[in-house]
C-alpha positions in Angstrom: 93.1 86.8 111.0 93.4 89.1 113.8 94.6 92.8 112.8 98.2 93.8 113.8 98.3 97.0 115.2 100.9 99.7 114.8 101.7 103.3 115.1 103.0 104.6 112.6 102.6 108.6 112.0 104.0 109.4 108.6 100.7 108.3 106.7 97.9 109.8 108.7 96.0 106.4 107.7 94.9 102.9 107.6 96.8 99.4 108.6 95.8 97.4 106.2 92.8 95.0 107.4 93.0 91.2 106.1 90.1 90.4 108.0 87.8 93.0 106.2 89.2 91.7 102.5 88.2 87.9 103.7 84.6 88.9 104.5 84.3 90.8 101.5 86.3 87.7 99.1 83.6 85.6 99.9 81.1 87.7 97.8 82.8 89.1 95.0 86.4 87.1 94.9 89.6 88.4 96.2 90.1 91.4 93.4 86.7 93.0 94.1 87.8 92.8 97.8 90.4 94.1 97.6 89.4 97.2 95.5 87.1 98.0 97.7 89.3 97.7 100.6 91.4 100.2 98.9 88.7 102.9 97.9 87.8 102.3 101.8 91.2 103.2 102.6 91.0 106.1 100.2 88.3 107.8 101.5 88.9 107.7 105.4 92.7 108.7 104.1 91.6 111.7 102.7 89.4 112.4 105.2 91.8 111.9 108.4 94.8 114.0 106.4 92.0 117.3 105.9 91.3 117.0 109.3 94.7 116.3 110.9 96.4 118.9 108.9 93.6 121.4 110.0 93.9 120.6 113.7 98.3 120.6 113.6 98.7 124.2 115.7 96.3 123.1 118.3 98.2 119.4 118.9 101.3 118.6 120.8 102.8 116.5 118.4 102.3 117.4 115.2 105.1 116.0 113.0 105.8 115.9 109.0 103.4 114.3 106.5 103.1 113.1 103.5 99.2 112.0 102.9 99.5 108.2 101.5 99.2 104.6 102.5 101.5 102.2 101.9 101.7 98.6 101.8 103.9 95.1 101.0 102.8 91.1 100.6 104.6 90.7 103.7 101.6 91.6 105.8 99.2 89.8 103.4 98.1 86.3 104.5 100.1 83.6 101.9 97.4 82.3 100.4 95.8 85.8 99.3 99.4 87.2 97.8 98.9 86.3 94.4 95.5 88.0 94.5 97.5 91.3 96.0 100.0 91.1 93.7 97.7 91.0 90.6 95.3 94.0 91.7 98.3 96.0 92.7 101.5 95.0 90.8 103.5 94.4 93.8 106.1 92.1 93.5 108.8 90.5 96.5 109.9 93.3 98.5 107.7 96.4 96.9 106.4 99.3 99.1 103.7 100.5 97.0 101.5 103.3 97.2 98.3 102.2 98.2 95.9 105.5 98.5 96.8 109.0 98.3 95.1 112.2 99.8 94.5 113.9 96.9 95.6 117.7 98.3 98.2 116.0 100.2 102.5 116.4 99.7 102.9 113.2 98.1 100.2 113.5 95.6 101.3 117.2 95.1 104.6 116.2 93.9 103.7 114.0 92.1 103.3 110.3 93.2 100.4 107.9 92.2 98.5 105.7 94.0 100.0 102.3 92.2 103.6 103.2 92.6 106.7 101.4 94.2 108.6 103.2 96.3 112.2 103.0 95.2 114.3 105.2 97.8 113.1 108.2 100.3 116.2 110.2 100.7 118.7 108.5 101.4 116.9 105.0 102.5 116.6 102.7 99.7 113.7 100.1 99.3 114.8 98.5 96.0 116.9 95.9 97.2 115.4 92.4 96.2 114.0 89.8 99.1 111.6 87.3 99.7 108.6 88.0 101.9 107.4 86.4 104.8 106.6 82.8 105.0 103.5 84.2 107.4 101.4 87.6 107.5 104.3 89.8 109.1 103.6 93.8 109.7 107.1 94.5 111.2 108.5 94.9 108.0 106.0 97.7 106.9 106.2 98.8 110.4 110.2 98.9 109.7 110.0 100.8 106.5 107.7 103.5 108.3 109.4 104.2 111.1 112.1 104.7 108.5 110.4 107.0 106.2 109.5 108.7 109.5 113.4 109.6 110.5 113.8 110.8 107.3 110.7 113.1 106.9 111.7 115.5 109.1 113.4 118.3 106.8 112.1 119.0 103.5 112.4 118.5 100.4 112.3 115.1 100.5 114.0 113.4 96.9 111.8 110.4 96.3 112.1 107.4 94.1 109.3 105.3 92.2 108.7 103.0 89.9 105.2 103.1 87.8 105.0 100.7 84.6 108.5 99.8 84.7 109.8 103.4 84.5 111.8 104.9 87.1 110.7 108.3 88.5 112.3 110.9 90.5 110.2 113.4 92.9 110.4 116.0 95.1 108.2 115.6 98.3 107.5 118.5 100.6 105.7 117.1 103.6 103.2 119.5 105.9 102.7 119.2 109.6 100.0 117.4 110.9 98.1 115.7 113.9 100.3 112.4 113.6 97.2 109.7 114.8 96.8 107.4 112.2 93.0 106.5 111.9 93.0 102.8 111.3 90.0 101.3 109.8 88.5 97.8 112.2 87.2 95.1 110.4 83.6 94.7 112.8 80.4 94.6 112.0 79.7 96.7 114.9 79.2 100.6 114.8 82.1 102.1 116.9 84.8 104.5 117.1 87.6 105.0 119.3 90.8 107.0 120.4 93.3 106.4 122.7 95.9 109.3 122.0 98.0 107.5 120.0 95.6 106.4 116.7 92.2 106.4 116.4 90.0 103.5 115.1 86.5 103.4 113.0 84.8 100.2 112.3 84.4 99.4 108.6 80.8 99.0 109.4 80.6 102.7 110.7 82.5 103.9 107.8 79.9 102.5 105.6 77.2 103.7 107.7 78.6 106.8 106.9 77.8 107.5 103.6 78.0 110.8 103.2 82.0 112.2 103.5 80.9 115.2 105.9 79.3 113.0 108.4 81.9 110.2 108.7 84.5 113.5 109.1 82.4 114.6 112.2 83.1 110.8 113.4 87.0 110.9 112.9 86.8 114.7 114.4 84.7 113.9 117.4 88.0 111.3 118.1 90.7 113.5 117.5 88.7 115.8 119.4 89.3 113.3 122.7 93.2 113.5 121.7 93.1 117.5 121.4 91.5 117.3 124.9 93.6 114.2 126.7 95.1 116.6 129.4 91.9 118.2 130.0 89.9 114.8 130.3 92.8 113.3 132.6 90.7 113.8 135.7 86.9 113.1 133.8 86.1 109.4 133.6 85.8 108.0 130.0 82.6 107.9 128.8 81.5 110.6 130.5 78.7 113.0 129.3 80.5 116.0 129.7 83.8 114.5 128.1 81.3 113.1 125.3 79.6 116.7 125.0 83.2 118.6 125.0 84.6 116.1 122.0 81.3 117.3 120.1 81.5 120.3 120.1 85.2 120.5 119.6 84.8 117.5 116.7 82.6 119.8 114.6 84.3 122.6 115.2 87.2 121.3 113.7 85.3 119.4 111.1 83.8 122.9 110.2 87.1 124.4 109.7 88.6 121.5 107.8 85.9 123.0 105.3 82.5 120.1 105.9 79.0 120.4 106.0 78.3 120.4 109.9 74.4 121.0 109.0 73.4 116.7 109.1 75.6 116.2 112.1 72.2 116.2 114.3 70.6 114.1 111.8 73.3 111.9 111.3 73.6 110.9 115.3 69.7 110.7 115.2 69.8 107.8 113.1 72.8 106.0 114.3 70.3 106.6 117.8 67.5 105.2 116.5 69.7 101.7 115.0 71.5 101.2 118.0 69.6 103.0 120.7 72.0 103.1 124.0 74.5 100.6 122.8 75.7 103.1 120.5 76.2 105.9 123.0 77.0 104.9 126.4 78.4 108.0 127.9 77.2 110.2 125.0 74.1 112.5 126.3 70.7 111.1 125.7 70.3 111.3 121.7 67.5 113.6 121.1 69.9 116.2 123.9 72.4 114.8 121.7 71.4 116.0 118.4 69.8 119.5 119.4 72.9 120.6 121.1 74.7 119.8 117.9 72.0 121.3 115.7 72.8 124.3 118.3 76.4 124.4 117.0 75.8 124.4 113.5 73.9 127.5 113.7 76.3 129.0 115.8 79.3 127.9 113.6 77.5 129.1 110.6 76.7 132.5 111.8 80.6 133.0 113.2 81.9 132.2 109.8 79.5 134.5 108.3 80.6 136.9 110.7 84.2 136.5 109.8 85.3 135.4 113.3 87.8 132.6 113.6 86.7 129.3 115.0 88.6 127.5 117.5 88.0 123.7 118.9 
């Protein structure tokens, strides 16, 4: 099933994939999928919030967030509901807290990934329904976009349910870069950005193993958001537009508080798998890699030096 795209900036996250839990159901069942779909979600989550909230004085539009992923049946497939609903404990109706950011204002206060959202100030989710006779986003998308209106002063009385129990919370959302970074189901190694979210390909995100690398990945996008007015006049994919989103991706990545030492190494190998395919528009790998080898060092010896670091 083809993925339904949606902005939504309150969650700094992932749209939930149903093509990725498919490919993986037919290995190791729907719950195994669907675990891993969520520890997917977890990690690029926390990842995309560190880096978003580091880069919010330097964007445009930075707007109130709250650090968690949310989700319903309704934009499940039918036939893979009862699977959702017995991994998660969502029921008819539920917003429930998928992954949380683990330094982020939701998980601050107090919410857990597993709970039902109840109410968010003064908008209610509780009331009972039916969902979708087909895969459907626009609820979610209706909810969010809700959430959204209401995030905009703080503190933020929130509502759950976990095991039955009712809880109440305070939420104090923090300003951040407000792309979500939506994970693609592919098997192809790619990123994108477009100044509205960004996208990584579950494939890339796996390639990624290590947390510090896939950051410079997500960075080196937000990077081409940071920079849309400058780029407006460069054509995309160009080497210098490429070159500029390096340097200001690690930079950021840097002060988001990664390990920008195996960025070199990192786009050395993803060269050597894919050779050009990979990098149209990018600078020639072994350029590539020694210009970001460059940076590290010099990153490294400004932050010894006490100086501040800007993208």
């Amino acid at each position: 099933m083809k993925r339904v795209q949606a902005v939504w900036a309150i969650s700094a996250a992932v749209v939930m994939a149903p093509g990725v839990v498919d490919a993986a159901a037919r290995t190791g069942g729907p719950q195994a999928a669907l675990h891993a779909l969520r520890d997917q979600d977890r990690r690029v989550l926390n990842i995309a919030w560190r880096l978003s909230e580091t880069a919010a004085a330097l964007c445009d539009d930075a707007r109130p967030g709250l650090g968690w992923t949310l989700h319903n049946l309704d934009q499940y497939r039918p036939g893979l509901r009862p699977a959702v609903a017995s991994a998660f404990g969502l029921t008819d109706g539920d917003l429930g807290v998928m992954a949380l950011a683990p330094d982020g204002p939701a998980a601050r206060a107090g919410v857990r990934e597993g709970d039902v959202v109840l109410s968010f100030r003064h908008r209610r989710f509780d009331a009972a329904r039916t969902t979708t006779r087909q895969a459907d986003y626009a609820p979610m998308a209706m909810a969010l976009h809700d959430i959204e209106a209401e995030a905009v002063a703080a503190p933020i009385p929130v509502r759950v349910r976990r095991h039955g129990q009712v809880i109440d919370l305070v939420v104090r959302p923090r300003d951040h870069c407000s792309w979500p970074v939506q994970v693609e189901p592919s098997s192809q190694l790619f990123a994108a950005s477009d100044g509205v979210r960004i996208s990584v390909s579950s494939a890339l995100t796996d390639y990624a193993v290590r947390d510090d690398d896939l950051a410079f990945v997500i960075a080196h996008e937000m990077a081409h958001n940071l920079r849309r007015p400058e780029d407006a006049g460069a054509r995309r994919g160009s080497r210098a537009r490429e070159e500029a989103a390096d340097r200001a991706g690690l930079i950021l990545a840097a002060l988001a508080g990664y390990d920008t030492s195996g960025a070199a190494a990192f786009v050395t190998r993803l060269g050597r798998s894919q050779g050009r395919r990979l990098f149209d528009g990018h600078p020639p790998t072994p350029a590539r890699a020694a210009a970001l080898e460059r940076l590290h060092v010099w990153i490294v010896a400004e932050q010894r030096a006490g100086r501040p670091l800007r993208p």
